[in-house]
mmCIF file of the N, C-alpha and C atoms, coordinates in Angstrom:
data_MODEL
# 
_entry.id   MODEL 
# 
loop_
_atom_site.group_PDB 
_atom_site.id 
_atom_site.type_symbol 
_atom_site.label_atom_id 
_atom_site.label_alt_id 
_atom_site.label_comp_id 
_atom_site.label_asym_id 
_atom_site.label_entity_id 
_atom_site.label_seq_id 
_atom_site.pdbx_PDB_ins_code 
_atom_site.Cartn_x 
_atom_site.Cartn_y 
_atom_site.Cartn_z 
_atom_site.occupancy 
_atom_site.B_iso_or_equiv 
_atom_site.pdbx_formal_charge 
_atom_site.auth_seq_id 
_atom_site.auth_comp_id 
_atom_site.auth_asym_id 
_atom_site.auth_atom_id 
_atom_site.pdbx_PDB_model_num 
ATOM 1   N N  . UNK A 1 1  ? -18.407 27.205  -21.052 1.00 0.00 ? 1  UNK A N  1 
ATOM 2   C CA . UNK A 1 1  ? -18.837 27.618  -19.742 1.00 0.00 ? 1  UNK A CA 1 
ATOM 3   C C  . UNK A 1 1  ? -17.655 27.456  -18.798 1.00 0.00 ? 1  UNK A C  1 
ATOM 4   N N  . UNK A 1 2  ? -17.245 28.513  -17.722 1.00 0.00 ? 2  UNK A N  1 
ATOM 5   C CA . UNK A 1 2  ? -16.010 28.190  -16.874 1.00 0.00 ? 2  UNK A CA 1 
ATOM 6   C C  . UNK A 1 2  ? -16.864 28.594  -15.718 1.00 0.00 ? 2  UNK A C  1 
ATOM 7   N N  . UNK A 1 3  ? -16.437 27.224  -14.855 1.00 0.00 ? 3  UNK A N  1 
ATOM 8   C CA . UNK A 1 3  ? -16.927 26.858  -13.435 1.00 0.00 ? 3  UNK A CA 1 
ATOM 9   C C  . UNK A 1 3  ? -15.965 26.932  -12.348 1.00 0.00 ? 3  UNK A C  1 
ATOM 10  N N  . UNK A 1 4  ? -15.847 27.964  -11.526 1.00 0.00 ? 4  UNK A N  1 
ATOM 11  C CA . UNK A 1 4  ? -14.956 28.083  -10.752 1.00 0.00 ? 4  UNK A CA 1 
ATOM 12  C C  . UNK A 1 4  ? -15.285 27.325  -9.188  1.00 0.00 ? 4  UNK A C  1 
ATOM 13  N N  . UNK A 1 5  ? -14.456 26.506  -8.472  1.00 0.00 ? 5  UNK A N  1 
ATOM 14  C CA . UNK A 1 5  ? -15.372 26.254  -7.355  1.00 0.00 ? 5  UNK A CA 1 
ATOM 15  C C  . UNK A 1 5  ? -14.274 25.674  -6.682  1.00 0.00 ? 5  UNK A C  1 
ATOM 16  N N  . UNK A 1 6  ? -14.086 26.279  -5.514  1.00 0.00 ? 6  UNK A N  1 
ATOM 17  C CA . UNK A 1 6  ? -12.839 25.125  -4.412  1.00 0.00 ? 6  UNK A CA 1 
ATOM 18  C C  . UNK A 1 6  ? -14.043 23.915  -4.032  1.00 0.00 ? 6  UNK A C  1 
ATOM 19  N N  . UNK A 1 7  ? -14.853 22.940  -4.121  1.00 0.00 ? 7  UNK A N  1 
ATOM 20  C CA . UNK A 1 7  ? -15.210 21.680  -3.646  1.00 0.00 ? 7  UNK A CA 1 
ATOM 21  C C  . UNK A 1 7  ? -14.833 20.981  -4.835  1.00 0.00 ? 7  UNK A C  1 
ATOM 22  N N  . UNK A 1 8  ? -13.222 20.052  -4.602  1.00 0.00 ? 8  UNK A N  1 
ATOM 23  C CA . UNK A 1 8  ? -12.708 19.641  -6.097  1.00 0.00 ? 8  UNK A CA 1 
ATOM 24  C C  . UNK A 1 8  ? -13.636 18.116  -6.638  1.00 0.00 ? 8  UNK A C  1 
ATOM 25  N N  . UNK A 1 9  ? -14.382 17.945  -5.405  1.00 0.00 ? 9  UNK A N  1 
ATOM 26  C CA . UNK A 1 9  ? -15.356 16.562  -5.851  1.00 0.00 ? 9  UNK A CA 1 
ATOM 27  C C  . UNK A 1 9  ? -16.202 16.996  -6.926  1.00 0.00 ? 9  UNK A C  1 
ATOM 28  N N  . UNK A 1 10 ? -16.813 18.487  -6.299  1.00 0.00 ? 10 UNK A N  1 
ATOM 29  C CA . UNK A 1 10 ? -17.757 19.307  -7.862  1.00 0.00 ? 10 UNK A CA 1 
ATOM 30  C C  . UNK A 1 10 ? -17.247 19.505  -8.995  1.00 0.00 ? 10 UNK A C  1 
ATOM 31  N N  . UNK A 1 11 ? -15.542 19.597  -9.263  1.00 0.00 ? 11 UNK A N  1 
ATOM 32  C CA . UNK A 1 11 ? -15.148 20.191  -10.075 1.00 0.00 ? 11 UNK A CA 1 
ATOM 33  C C  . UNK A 1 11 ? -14.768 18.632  -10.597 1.00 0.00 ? 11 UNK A C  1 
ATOM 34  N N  . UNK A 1 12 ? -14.846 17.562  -10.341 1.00 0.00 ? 12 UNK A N  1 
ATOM 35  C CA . UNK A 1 12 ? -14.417 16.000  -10.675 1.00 0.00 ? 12 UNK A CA 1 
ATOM 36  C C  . UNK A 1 12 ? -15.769 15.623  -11.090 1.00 0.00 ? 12 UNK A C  1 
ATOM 37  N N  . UNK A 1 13 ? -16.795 16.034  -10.888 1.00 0.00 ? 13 UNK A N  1 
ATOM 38  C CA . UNK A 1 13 ? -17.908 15.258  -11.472 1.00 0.00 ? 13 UNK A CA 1 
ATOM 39  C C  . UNK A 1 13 ? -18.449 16.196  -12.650 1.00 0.00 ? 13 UNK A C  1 
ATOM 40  N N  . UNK A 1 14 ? -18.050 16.977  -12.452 1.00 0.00 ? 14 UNK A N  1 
ATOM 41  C CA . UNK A 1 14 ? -18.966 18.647  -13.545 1.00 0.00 ? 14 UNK A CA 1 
ATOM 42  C C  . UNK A 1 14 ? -17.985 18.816  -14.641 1.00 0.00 ? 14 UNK A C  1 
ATOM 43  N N  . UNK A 1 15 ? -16.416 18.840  -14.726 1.00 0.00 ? 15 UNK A N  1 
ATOM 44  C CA . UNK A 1 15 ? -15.563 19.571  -15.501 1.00 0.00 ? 15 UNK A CA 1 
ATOM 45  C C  . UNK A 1 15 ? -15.390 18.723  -16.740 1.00 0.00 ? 15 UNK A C  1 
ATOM 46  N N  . UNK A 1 16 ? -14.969 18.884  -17.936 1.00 0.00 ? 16 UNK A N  1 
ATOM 47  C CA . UNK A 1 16 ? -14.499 18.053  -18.978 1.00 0.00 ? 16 UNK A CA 1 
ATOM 48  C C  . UNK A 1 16 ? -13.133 18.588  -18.775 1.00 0.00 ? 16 UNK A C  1 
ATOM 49  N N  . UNK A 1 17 ? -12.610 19.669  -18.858 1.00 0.00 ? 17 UNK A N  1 
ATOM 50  C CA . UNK A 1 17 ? -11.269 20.115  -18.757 1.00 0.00 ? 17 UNK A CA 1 
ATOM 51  C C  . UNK A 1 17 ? -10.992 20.716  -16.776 1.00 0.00 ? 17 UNK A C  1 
ATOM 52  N N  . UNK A 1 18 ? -10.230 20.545  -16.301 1.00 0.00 ? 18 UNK A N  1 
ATOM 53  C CA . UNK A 1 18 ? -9.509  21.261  -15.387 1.00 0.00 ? 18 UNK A CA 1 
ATOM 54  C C  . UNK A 1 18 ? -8.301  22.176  -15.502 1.00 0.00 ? 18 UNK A C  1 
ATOM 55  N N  . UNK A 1 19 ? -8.542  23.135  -14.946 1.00 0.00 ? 19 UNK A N  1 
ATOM 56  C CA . UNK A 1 19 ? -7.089  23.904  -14.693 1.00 0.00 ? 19 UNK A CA 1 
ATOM 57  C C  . UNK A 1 19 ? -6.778  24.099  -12.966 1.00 0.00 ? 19 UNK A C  1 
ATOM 58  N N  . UNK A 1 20 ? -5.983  23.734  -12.537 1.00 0.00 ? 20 UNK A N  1 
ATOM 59  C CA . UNK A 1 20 ? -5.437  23.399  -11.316 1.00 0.00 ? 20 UNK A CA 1 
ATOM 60  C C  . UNK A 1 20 ? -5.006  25.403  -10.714 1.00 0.00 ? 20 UNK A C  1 
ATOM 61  N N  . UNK A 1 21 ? -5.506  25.889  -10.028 1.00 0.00 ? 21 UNK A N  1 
ATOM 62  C CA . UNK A 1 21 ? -4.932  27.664  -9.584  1.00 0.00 ? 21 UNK A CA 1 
ATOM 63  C C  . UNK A 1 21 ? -4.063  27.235  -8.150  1.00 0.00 ? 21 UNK A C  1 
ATOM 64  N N  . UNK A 1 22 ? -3.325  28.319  -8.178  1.00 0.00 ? 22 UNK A N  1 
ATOM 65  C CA . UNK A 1 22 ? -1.993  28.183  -7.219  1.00 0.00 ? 22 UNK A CA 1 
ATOM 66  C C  . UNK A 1 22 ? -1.218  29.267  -6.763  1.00 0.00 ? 22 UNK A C  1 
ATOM 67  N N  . UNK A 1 23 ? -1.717  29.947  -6.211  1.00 0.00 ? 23 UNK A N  1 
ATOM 68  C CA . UNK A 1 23 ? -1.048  31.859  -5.896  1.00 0.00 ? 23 UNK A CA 1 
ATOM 69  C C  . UNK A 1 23 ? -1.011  32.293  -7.405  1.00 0.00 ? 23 UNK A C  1 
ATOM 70  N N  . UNK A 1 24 ? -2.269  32.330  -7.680  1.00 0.00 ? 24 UNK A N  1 
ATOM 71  C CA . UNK A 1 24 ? -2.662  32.962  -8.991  1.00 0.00 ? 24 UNK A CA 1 
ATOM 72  C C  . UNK A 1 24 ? -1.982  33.122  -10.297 1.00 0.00 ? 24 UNK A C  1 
ATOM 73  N N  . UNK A 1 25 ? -1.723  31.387  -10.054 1.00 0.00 ? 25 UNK A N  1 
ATOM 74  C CA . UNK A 1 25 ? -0.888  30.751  -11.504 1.00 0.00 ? 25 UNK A CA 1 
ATOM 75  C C  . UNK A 1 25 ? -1.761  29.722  -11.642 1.00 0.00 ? 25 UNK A C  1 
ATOM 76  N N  . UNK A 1 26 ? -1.815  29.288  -13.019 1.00 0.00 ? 26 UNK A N  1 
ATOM 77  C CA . UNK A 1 26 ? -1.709  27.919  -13.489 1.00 0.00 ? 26 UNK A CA 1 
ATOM 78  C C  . UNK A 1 26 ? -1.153  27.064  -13.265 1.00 0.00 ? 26 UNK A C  1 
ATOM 79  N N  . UNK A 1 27 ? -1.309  25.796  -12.480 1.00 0.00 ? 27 UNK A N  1 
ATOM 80  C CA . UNK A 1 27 ? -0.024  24.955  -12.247 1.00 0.00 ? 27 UNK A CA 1 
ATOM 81  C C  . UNK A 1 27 ? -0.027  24.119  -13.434 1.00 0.00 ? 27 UNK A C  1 
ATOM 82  N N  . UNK A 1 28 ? -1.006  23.648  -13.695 1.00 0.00 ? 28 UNK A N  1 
ATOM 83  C CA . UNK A 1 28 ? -1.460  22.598  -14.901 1.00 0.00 ? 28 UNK A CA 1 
ATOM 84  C C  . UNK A 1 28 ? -2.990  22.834  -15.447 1.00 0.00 ? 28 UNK A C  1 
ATOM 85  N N  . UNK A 1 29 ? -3.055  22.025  -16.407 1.00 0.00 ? 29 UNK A N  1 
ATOM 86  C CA . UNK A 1 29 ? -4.289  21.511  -17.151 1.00 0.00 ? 29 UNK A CA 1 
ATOM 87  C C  . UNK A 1 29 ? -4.529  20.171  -18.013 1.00 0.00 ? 29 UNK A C  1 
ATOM 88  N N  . UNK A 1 30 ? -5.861  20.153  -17.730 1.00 0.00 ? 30 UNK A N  1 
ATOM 89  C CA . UNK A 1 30 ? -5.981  18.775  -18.629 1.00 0.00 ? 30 UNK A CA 1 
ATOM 90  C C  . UNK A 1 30 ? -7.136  18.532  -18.183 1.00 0.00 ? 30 UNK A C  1 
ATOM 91  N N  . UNK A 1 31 ? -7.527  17.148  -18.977 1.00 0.00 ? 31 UNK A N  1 
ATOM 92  C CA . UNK A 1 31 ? -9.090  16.063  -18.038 1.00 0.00 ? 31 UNK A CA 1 
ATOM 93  C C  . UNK A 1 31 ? -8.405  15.655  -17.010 1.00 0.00 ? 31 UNK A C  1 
ATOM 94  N N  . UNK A 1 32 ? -9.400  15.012  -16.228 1.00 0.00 ? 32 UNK A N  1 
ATOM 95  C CA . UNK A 1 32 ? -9.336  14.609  -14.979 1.00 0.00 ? 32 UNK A CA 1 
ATOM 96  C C  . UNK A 1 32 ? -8.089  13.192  -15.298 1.00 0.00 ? 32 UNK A C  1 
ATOM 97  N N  . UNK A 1 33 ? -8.464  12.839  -16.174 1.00 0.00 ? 33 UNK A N  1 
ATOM 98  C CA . UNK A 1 33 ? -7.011  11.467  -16.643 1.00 0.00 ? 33 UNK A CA 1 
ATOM 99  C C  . UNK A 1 33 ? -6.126  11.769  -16.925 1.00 0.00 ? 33 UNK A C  1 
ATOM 100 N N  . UNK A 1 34 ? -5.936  13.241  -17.487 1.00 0.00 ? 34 UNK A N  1 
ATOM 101 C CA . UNK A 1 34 ? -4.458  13.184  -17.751 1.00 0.00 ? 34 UNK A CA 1 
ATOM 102 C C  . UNK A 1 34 ? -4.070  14.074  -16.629 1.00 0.00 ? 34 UNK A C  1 
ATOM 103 N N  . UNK A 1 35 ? -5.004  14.551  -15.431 1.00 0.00 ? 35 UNK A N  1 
ATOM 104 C CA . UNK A 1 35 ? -4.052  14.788  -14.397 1.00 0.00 ? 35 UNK A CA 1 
ATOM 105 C C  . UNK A 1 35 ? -3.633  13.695  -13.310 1.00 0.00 ? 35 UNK A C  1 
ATOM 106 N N  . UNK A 1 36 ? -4.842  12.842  -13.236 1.00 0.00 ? 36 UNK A N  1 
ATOM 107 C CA . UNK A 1 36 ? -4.424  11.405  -12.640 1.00 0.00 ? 36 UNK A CA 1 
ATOM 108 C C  . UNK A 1 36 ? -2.939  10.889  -12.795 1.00 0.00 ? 36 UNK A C  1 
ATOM 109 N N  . UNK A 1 37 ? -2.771  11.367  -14.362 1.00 0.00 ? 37 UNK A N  1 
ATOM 110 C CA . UNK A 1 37 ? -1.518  10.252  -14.784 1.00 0.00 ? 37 UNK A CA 1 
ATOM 111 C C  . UNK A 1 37 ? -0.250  10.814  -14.537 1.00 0.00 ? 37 UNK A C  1 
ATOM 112 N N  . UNK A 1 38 ? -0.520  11.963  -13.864 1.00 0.00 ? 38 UNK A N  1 
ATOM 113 C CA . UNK A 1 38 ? 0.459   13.029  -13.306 1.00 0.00 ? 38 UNK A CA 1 
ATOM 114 C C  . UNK A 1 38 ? 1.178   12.179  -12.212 1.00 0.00 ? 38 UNK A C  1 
ATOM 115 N N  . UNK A 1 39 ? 0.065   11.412  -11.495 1.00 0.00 ? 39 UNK A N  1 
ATOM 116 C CA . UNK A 1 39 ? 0.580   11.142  -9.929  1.00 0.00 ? 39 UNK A CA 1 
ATOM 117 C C  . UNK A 1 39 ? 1.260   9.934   -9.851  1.00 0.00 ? 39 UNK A C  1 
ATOM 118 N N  . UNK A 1 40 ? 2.256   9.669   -9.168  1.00 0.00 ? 40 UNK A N  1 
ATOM 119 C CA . UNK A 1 40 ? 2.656   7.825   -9.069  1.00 0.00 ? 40 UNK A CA 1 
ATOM 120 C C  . UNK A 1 40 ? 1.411   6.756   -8.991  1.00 0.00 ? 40 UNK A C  1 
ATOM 121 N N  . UNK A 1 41 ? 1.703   5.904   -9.376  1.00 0.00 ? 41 UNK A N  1 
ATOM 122 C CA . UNK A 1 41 ? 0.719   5.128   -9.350  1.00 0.00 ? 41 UNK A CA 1 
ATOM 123 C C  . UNK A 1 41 ? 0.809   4.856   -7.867  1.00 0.00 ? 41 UNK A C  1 
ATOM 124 N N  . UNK A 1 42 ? -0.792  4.233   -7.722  1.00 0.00 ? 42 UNK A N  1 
ATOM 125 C CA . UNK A 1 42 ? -1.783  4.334   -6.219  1.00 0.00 ? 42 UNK A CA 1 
ATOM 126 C C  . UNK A 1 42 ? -1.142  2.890   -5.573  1.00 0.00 ? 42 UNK A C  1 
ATOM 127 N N  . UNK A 1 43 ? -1.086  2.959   -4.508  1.00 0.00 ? 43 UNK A N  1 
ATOM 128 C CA . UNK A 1 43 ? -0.919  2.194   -3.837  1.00 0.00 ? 43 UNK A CA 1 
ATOM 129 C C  . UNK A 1 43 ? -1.974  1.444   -2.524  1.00 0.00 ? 43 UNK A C  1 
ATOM 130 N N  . UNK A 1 44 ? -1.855  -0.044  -2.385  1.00 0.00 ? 44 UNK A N  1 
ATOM 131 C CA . UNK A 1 44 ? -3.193  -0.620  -1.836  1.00 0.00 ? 44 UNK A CA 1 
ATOM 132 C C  . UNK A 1 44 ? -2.141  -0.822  -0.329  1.00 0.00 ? 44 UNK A C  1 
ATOM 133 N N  . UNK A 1 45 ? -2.903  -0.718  0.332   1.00 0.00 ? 45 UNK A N  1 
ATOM 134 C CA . UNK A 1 45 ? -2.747  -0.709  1.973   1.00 0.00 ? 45 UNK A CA 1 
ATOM 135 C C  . UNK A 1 45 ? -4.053  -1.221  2.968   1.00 0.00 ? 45 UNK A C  1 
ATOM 136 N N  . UNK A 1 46 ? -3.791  -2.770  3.556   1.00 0.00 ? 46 UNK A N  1 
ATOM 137 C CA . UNK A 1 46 ? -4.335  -3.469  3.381   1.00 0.00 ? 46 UNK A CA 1 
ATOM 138 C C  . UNK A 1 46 ? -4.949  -3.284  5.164   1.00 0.00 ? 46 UNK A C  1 
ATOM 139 N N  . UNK A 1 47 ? -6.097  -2.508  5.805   1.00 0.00 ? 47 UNK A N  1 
ATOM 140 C CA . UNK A 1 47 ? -6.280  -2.404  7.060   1.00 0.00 ? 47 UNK A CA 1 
ATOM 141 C C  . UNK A 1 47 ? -7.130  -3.474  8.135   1.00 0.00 ? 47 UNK A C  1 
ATOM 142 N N  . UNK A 1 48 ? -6.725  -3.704  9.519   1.00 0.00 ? 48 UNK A N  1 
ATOM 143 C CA . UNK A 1 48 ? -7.477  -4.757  9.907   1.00 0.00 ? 48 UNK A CA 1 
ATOM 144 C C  . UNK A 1 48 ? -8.295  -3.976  10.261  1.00 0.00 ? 48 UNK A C  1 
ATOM 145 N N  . UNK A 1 49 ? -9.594  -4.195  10.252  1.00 0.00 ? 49 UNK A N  1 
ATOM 146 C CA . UNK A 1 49 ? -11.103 -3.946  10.697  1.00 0.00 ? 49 UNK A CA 1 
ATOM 147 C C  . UNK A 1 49 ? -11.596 -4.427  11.817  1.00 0.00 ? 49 UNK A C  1 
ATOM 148 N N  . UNK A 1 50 ? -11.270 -4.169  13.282  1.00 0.00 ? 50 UNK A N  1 
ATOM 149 C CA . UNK A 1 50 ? -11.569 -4.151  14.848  1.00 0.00 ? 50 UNK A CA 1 
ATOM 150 C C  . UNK A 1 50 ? -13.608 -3.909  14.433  1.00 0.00 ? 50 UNK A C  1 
ATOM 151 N N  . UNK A 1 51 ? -13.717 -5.214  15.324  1.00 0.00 ? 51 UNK A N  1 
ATOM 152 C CA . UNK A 1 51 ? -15.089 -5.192  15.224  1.00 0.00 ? 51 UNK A CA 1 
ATOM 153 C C  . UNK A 1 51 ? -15.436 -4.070  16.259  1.00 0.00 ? 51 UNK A C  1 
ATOM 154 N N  . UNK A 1 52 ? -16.955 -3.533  15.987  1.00 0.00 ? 52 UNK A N  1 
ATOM 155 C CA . UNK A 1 52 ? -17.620 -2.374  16.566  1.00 0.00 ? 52 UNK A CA 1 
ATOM 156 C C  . UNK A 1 52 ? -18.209 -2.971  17.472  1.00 0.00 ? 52 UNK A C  1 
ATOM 157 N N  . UNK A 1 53 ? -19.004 -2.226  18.391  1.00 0.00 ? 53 UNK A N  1 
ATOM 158 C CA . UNK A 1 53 ? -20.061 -2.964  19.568  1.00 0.00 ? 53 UNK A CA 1 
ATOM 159 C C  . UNK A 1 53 ? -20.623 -2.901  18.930  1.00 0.00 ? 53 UNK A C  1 
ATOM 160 N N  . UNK A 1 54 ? -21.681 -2.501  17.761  1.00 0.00 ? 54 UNK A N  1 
ATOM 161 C CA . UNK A 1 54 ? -22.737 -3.137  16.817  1.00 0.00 ? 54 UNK A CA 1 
ATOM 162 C C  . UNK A 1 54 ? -22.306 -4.280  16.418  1.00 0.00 ? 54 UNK A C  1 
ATOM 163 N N  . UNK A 1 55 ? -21.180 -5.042  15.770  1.00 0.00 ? 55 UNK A N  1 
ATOM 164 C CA . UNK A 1 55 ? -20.966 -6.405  15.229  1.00 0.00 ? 55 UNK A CA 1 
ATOM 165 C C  . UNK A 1 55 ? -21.373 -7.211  16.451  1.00 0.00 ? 55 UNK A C  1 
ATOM 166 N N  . UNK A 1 56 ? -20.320 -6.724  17.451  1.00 0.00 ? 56 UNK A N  1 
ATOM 167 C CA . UNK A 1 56 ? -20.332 -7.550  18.528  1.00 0.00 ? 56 UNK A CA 1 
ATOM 168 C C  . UNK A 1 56 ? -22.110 -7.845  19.011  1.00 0.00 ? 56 UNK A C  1 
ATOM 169 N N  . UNK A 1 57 ? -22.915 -7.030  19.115  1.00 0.00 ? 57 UNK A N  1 
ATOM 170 C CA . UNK A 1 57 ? -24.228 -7.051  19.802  1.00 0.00 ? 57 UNK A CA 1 
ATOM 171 C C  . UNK A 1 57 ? -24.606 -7.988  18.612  1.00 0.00 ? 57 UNK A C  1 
ATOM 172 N N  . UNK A 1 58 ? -24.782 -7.540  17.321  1.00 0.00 ? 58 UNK A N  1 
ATOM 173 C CA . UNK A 1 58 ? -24.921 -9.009  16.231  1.00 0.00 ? 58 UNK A CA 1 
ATOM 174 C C  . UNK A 1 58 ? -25.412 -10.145 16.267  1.00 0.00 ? 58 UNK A C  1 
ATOM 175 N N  . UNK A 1 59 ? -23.618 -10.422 16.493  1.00 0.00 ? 59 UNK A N  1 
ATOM 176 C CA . UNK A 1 59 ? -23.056 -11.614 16.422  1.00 0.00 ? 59 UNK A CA 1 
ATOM 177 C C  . UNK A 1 59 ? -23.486 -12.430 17.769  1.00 0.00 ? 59 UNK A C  1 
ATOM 178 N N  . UNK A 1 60 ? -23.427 -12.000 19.126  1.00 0.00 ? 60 UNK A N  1 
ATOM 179 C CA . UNK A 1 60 ? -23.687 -12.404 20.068  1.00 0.00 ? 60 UNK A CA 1 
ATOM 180 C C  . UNK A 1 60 ? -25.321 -12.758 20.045  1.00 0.00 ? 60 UNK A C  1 
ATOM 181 N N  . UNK A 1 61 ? -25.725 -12.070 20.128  1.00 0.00 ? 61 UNK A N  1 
ATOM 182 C CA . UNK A 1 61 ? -27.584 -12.096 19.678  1.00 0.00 ? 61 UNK A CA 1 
ATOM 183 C C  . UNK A 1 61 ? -28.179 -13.207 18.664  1.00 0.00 ? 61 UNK A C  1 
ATOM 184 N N  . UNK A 1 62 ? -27.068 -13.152 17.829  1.00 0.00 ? 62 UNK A N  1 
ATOM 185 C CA . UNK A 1 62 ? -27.523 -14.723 16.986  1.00 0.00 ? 62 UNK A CA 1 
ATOM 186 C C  . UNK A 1 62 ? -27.598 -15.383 17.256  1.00 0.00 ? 62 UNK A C  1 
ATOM 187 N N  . UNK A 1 63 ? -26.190 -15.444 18.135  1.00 0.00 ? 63 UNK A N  1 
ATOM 188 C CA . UNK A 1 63 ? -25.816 -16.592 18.591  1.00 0.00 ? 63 UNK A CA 1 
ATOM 189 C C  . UNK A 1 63 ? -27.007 -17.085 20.026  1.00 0.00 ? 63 UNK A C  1 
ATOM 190 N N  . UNK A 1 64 ? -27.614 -16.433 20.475  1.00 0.00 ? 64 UNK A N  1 
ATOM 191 C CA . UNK A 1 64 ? -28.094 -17.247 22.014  1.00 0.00 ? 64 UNK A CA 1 
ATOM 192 C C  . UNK A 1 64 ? -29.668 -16.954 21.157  1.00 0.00 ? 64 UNK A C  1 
ATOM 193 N N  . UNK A 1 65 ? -30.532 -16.483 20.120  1.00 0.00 ? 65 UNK A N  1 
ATOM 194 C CA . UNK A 1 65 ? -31.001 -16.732 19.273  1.00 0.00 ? 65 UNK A CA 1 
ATOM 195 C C  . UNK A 1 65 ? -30.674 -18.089 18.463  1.00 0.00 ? 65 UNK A C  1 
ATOM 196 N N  . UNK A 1 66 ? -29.819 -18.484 18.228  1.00 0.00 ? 66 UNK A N  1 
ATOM 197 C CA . UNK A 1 66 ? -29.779 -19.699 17.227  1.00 0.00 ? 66 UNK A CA 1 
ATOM 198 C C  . UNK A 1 66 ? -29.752 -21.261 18.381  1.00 0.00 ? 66 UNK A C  1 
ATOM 199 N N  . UNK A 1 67 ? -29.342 -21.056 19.623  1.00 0.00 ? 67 UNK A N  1 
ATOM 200 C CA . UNK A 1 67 ? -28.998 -21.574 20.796  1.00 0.00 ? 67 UNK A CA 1 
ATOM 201 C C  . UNK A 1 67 ? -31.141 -22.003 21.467  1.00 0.00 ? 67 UNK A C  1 
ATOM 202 N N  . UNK A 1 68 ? -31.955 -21.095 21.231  1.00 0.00 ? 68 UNK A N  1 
ATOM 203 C CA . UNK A 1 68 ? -33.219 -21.129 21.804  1.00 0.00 ? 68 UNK A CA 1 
ATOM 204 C C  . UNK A 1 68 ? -34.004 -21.857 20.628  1.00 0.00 ? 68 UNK A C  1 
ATOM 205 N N  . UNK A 1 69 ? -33.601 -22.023 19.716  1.00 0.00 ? 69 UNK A N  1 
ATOM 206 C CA . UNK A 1 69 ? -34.833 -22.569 19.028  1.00 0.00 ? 69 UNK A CA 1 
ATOM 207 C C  . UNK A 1 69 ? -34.046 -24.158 18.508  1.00 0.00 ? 69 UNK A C  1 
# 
């Protein structure tokens, strides 16, 4: 069966084989692992997380909650 589809999340959960199209070439093929292993390995990048006014309303609320009883 050949499944053609630009949403590549569909084509990552549906495909056993991929072929990658590119101004109506082939660039590559393979499973989804051996195109993975194409790429440099991934790198972790570590972000600070600025609390939201939901944490903040929270956290504050517990607090004069934990303060009344």
């Amino acid at each position: 069966m050949l499944l053609t589809t630009q949403y590549l999340d569909e084509a990552e959960h549906l495909a056993d084989a991929i072929a990658i199209l590119h101004e109506g070439r082939i660039l590559v093929e393979g499973t989804l692992a051996e195109l993975k292993a194409l790429l440099p390995p991934a790198t972790v990048e570590y972000v600070e997380k600025q609390p939201t006014l939901e944490d903040v309303f929270l956290a504050l609320t517990a607090r004069a909650t934990e303060k009344e009883v």
